[in-house]
C-alpha positions in Angstrom: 76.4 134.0 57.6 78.3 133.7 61.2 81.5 131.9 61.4 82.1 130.5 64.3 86.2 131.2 65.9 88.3 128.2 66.3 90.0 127.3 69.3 93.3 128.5 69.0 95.7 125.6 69.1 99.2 124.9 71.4 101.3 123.6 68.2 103.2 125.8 66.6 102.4 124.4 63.0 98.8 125.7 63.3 98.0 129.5 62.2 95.2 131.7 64.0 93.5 134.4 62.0 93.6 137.5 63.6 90.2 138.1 62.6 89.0 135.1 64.8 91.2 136.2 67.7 88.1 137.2 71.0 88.3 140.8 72.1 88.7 140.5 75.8 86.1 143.9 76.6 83.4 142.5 74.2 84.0 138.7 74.0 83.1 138.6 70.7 85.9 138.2 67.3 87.0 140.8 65.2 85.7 139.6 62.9 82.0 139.6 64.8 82.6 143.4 66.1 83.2 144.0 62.3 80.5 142.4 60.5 78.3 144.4 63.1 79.8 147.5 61.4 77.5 149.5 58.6 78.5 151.1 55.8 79.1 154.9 56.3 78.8 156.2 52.9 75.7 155.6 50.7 76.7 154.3 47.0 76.5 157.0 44.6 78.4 159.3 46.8 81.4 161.7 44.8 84.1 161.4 47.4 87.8 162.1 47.7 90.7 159.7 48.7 92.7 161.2 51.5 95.3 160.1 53.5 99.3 160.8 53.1 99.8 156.8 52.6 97.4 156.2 49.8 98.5 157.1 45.8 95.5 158.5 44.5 95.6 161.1 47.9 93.4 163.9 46.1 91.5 162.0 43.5 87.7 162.3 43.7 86.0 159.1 42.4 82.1 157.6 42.8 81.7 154.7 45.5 79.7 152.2 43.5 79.9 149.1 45.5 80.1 148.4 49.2 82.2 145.1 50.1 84.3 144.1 53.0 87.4 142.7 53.6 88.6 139.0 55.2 88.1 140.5 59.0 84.5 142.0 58.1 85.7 145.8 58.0 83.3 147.5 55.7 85.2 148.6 52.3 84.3 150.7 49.2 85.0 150.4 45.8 85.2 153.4 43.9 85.1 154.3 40.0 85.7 157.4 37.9 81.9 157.3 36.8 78.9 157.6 38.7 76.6 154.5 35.9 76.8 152.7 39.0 73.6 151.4 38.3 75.2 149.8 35.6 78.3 148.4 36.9 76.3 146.6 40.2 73.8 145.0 37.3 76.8 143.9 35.1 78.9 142.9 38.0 80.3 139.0 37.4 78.8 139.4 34.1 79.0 141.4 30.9 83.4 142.8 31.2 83.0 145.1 28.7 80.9 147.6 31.6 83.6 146.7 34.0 86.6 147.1 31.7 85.3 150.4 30.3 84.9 152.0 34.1 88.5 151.8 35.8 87.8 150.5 39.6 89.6 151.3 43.2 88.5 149.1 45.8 89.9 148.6 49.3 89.4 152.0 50.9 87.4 152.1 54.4 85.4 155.1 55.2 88.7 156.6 57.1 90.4 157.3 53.7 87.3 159.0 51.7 86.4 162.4 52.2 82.3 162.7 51.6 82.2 165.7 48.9 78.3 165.0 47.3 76.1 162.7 48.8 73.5 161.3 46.3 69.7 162.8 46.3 67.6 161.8 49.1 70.8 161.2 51.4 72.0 163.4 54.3 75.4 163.8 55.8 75.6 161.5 58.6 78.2 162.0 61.6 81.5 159.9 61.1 81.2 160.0 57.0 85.0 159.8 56.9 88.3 161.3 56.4 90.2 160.8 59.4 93.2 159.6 56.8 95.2 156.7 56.0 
């Protein structure tokens, strides 16, 4: 899916998404420069939220599902068991899998600390945990 940026308009009624604002070096949105972006950390991961602005600073949960947010930045959501398997197959579906595994999502890579990647994965440079 691409979205194309709208023209920004003179009125002052009419409201611009900073997302679909052009980035002068590249020419390209936010949003675009964004969507470009990969996931850092492979689902199944045990990692821990870090950062002195985020409540559970310290708390090591599972990333289950990779998502983005409204500009494209990739996000993870993160759970306190690793039946990920489980929770990506129930997703939209059955809530009892969902209500029974309590979910964090919204945290880039720059707030998770990689502590166990999942077999068959490596640690790859810029995994995270620059802070929040």
């Amino acid at each position: 899916m691409t979205h194309e940026p709208e023209a920004p308009m003179e009125d002052e009624g009419h409201i611009v998404n900073v997302a679909d604002l052009v980035n002068p070096e590249t020419g390209k949105t936010w949003r675009q420069e964004n969507m470009e972006q990969t996931h850092k950390i492979p689902i199944g991961s045990l990692v821990e939220v870090y950062g002195k602005y985020v409540d559970n600073a310290g708390a090591r949960l599972w990333v289950v599902e990779h998502t983005r947010d409204c500009d494209g930045t990739p996000l993870y959501t993160l759970a306190t068991k690793k039946a990920w398997d489980n929770y990506r197959e129930h997703r939209g579906g059955e809530l009892e899998m969902i209500w029974s595994m309590p979910l964090e999502g919204g945290y880039s890579d720059s707030c998770l600390r990689v502590i166990e990647y999942p077999d068959g994965f490596e640690a790859l440079e810029g995994d995270g945990g620059s802070g929040c």
